[in-house]
C-alpha angles and dihedrals in degrees: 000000000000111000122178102182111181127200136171092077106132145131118294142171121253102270092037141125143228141181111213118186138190123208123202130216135177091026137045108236098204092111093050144099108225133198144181123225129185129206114203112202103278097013149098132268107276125205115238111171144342128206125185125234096269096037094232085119139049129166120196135204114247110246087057097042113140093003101075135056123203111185134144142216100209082188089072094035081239131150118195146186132205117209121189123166101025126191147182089261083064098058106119152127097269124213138193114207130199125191119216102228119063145235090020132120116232093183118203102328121110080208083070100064137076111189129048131180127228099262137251119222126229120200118201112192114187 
């Protein structure tokens, strides 16, 4: 059984920074591509980051470009992401994703992706 459970949401000042992780269990996620996603009270599930499998490649969504960092430690069957200069616009529910298959690329669709982990919230004051 496949668990992503992610932790470091919090509540931080606008300017701020946070470290969320993911950790994986049931599986080794070295083979696969892996994302995070973010959900903003009434709206829909945003794409954040995506790393490849060997995390030679990421790929970010505009609105958190060179502010975030999304990198991985396949050792530790760990996803992380890095977030500098928060602000209010960041607060969200923050999510880490997993396909099943491996060594593919889902891209920035939630519909890509198999495994989800529970959700870690991030609270931007201004």
């Amino acid at each position: 059984q496949v668990q992503l459970v992610e932790s470091g949401g919090g509540l931080v000042q606008a300017g701020g920074s946070l470290r969320l992780s993911c950790a994986a269990s049931g599986r080794t996620i070295g083979a696969n591509t892996m994302s995070w996603f973010r959900q903003a009270p009434g709206k829909e599930r945003e794409f954040i980051a995506t790393i490849k499998w060997g995390g030679d490649s990421t790929a970010y969504a505009d609105s958190v470009k060179g502010r975030f960092t999304i990198f991985r430690d396949n050792a530790k069957n760990t996803l992380y992401l890095q977030m500098n200069s928060l602000t209010p616009e960041d607060t969200a529910v923050y999510y880490c994703a997993l396909p099943r298959r491996q060594f593919i690329i889902p891209g920035p669709s939630p519909g890509g992706y198999d495994y989800w982990g529970q959700g870690t919230h991030v609270t931007v004051s201004s």
